[in-house]
C-alpha positions in Angstrom: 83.8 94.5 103.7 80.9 96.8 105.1 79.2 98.7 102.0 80.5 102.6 103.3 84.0 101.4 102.3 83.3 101.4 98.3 83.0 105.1 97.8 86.8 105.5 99.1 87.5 102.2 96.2 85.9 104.3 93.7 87.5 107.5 94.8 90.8 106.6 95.4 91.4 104.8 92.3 89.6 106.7 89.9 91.2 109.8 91.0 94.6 108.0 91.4 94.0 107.2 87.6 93.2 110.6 86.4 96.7 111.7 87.5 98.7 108.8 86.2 96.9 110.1 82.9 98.1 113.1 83.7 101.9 112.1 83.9 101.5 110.3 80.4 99.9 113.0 78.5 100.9 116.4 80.1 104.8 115.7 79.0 104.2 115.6 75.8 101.3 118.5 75.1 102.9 121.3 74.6 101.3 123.6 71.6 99.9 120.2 70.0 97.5 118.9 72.6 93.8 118.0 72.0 92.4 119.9 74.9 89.4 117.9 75.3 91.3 114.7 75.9 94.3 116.0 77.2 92.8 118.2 80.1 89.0 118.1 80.1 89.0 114.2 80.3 91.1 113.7 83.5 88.9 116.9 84.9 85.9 114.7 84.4 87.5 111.3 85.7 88.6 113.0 89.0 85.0 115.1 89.5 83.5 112.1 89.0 85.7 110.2 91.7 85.2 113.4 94.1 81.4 113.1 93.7 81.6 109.3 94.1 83.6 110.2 98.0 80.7 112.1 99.1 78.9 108.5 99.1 80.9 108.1 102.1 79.9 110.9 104.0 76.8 110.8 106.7 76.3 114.5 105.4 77.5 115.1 102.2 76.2 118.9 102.0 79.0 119.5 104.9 81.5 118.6 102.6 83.4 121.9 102.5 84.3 121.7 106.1 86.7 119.0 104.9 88.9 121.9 104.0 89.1 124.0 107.7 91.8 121.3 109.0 94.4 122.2 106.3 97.1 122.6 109.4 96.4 119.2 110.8 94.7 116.9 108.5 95.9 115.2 105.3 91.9 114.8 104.4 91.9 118.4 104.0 95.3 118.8 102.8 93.9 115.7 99.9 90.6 117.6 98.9 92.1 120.8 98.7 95.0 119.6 96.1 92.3 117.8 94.0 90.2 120.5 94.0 93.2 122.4 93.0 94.2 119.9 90.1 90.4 119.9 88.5 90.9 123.7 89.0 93.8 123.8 86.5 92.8 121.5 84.2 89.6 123.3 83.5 91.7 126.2 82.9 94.1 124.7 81.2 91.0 123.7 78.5 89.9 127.2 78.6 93.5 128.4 77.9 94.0 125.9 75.2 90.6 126.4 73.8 91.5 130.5 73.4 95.3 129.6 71.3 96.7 130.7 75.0 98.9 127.6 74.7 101.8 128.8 77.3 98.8 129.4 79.7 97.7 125.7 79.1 100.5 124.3 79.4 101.1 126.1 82.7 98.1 125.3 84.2 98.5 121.2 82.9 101.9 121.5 84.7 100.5 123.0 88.0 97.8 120.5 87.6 99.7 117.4 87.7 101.8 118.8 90.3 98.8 119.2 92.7 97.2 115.6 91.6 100.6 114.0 92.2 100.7 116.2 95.7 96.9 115.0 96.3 98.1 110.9 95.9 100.5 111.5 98.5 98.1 113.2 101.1 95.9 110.6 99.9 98.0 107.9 101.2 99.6 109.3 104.1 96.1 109.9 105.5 96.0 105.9 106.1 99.5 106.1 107.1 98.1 105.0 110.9 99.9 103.5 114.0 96.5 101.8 114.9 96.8 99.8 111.6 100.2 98.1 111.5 99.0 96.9 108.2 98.9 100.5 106.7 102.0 102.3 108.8 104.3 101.5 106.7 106.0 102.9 103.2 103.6 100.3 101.1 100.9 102.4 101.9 102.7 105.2 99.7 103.7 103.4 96.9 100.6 101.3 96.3 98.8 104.5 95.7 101.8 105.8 93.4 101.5 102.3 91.4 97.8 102.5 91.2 98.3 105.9 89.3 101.2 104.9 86.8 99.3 101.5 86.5 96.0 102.6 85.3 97.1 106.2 83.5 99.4 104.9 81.3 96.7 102.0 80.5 94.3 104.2 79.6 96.1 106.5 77.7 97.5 103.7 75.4 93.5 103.0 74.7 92.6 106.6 73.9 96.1 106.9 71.2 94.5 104.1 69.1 91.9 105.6 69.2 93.1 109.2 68.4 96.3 109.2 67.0 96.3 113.3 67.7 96.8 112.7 71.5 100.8 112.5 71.8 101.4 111.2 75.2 105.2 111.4 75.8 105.3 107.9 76.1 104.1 105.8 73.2 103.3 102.5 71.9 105.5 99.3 72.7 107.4 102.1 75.1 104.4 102.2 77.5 104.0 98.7 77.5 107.5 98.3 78.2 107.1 100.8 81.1 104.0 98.9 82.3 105.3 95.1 82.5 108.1 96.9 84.8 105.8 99.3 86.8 104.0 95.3 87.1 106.8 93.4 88.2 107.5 96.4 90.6 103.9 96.1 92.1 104.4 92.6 92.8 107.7 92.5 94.3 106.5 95.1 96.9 103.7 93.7 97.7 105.4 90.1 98.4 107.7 91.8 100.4 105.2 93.6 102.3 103.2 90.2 103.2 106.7 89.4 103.8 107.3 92.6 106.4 103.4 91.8 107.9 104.1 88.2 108.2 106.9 88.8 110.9 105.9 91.6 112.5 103.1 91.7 115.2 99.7 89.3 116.2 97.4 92.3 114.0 100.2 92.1 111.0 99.8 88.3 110.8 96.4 87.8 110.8 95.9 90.8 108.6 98.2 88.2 105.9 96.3 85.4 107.3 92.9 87.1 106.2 94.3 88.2 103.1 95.9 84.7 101.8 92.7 83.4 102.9 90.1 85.9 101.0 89.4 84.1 97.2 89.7 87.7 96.3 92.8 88.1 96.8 93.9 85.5 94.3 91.6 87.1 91.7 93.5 89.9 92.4 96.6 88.1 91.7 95.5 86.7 88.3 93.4 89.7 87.4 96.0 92.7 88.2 99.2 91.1 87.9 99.6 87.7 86.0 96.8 88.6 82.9 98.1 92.2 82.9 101.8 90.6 82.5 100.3 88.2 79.4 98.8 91.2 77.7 101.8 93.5 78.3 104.3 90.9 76.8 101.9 91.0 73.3 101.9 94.7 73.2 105.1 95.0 73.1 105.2 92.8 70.2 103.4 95.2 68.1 105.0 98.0 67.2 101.6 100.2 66.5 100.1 98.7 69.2 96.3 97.1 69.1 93.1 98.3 70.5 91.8 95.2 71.8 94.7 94.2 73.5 95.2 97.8 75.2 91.2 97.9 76.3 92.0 94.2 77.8 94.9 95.8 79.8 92.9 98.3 81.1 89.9 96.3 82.3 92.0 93.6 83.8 94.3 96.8 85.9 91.3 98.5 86.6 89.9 95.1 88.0 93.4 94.2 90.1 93.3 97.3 91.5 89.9 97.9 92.8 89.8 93.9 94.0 93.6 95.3 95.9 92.2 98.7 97.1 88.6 96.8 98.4 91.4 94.4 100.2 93.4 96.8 101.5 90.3 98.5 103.4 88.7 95.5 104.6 91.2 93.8 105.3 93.5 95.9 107.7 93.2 94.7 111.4 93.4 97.7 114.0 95.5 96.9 117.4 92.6 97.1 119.8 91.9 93.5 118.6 89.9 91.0 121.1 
């Protein structure tokens, strides 16, 4: 995998998180939120993964011209809706900050409206007939799973450590959530090796590359089978533990950038020999 490639890693993820944070926290924040780590956190994790995406470009002071193909291009269409979600969520801090809380909660709504909106056009700009590895619905809901994979994981961390924080799903409830959102990540992913395995002479070897990658067995043990281990003792504990949420996160957060880092470098185009 050639070095540009980790920026869009970094990006995709990062940003894919902020948004699954936003789906566990926004729910539940109406007139009792913590605006700092309800809205100006997730602001911060997706600036950072935007700033991180200019890594990719030759140029990154031409940036904004990513935004003059909104009629055509799901690039623009994806940096104008997370532009529009870090838009929100700063005012939704501002609002929340001033007592304004039916502006706040406004804005958090439109907020996660646009991130979710912004994983989609993320997605469906690899959505690509010269990649038979990537035209297909898996494309979609790999992005989707990344979000309500490491959101959810991350807010469990942050509600031990502030109690204050009222995501709308709590405790041994998200872990529940997350050993299914698990099980649903692997199942689709089997059956897409499955679905590349019998399809065309690019499909198969991109399967043959990827059983044969060591990474994508660390990937395996890191992001799905550890991740299941941890899940099962979180829901064992009704208030939850800090360690054992942390170790969720890491070992997501390590699955899915191994899977995302796969899933660039590992896609063979058609014009192939």
């Amino acid at each position: 995998m050639t070095n540009w490639e980790w920026p869009l890693v970094f990006f995709t993820i990062f940003a894919q998180m902020a948004v699954g944070y936003l789906v566990m926290v926004v729910p539940g924040a109406a007139g009792k939120a913590n605006p700092r780590w309800t809205y100006l956190l997730p602001a911060g994790i997706l600036a950072a993964a935007m700033v991180i995406s200019l890594g990719h470009l030759g140029h990154p002071e031409n940036a904004y011209r990513a935004l003059t193909h909104l009629a055509s291009s799901w690039l623009s269409r994806e940096v104008l809706l997370f532009s529009l979600c870090f838009l929100l969520l700063l005012a939704a801090y501002l609002a929340a900050k001033g007592g304004k809380q039916t502006l706040a909660r406004l804005a958090a709504v439109l907020a996660l409206a646009s991130g979710l909106l912004g994983v989609m056009a993320s997605a469906l700009i690899y959505v690509l007939p010269a990649r038979p590895a990537w035209y297909n619905f898996h494309t979609v809901l790999t992005f989707f799973l990344t979000a309500f994979l490491l959101g959810p994981a991350l807010g469990m961390c942050l509600e031990q450590l502030l109690p204050g924080l009222a995501p709308w799903l709590e405790g041994s409830l998200a872990s529940r959530a997350l050993v299914w959102i698990l099980l649903l990540s692997i199942i689709s992913s089997l059956s897409y090796l499955t679905f590349l395995a019998a399809a065309g002479p690019e499909a198969r070897l991109t399967v043959t590359t990827l059983l044969a990658s060591p990474w994508w067995w660390l990937r395996v043990l890191a992001g799905w089978l550890a991740p299941l281990a941890v899940s099962y003792q979180l829901r064992r504990q009704e208030r939850g533990s800090l360690s054992l949420s942390l170790a969720l996160l890491l070992l997501l957060l390590a699955g899915e950038l191994i899977g995302r880092a796969l899933f660039y470098g590992t896609a063979v185009p058609l014009a192939i020999g």
